[in-house]
C-alpha positions in Angstrom: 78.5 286.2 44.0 81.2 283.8 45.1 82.0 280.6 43.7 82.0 279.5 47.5 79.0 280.8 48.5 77.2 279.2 45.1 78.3 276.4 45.8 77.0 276.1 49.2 73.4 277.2 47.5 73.7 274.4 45.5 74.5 272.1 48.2 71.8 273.4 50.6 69.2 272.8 48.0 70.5 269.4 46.7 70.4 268.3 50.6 66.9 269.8 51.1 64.7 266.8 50.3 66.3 264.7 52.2 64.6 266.8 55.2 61.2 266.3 53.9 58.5 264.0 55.0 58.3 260.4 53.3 55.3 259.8 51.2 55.1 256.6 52.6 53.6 257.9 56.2 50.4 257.9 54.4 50.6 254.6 54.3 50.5 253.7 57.8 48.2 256.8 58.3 45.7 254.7 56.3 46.3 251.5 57.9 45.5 253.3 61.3 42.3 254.6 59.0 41.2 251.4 58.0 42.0 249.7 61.5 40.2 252.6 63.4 37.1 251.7 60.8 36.8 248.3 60.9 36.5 248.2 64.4 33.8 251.0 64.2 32.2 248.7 61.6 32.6 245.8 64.4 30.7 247.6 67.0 27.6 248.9 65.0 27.1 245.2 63.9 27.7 243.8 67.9 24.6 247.2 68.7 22.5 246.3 65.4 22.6 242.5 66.5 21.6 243.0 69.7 18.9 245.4 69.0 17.3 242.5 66.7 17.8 239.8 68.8 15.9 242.9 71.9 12.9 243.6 69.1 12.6 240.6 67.3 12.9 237.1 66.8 16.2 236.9 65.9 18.9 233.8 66.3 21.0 233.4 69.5 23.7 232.4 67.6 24.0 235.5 65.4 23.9 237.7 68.9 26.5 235.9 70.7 28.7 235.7 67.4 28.4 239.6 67.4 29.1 240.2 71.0 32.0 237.9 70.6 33.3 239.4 68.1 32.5 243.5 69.8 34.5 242.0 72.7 37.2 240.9 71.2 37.1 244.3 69.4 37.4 245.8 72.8 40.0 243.8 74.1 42.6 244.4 71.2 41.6 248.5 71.4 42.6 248.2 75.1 45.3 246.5 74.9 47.0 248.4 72.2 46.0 251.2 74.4 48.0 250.3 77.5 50.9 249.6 75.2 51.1 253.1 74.0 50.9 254.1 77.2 53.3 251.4 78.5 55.8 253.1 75.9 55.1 256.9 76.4 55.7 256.6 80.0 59.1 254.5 79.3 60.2 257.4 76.9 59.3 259.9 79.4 61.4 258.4 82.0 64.5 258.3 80.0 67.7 260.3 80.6 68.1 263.3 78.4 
């Protein structure tokens, strides 16, 4: 083997992890986890509060606290929505 061609090994495989994922995109994978949860969460209280308040005798307040806060819920998922949409059409009409 030559000297040249060992050495290029050895550069190869020192220069190899910087090509490899960072473990920090978990990270903002479980951000997007917990985001995508809590706003699950927020729904089944806003259905559970207005199933109660449908069956029983339960306080306005609580149902329009809930369906305040399902709204809002809704709002932000849509709006973040037409943002990533706002953005991927933006890319797409960029000059290669």
């Amino acid at each position: 083997m030559d000297v040249r061609s060992a050495t290029a090994v050895l550069k190869y495989a020192n220069s190899k992890p910087a090509t490899e994922p960072v473990p920090t995109a978990d990270a903002a994978t479980n951000g997007l986890k917990s985001i995508a949860m809590d706003f699950a969460t927020t729904m089944q209280q806003g259905e559970q509060a207005a199933l109660s308040a449908m069956t029983t005798d339960a306080d306005p307040h609580t149902l329009v606290m809930a369906l305040t806060q399902t709204e809002l819920a809704v709002e932000t998922a849509v709006t973040v929505r037409n943002k990533v949409v706002e953005a991927y059409q933006e890319i797409l009409r960029m000059p290669v």
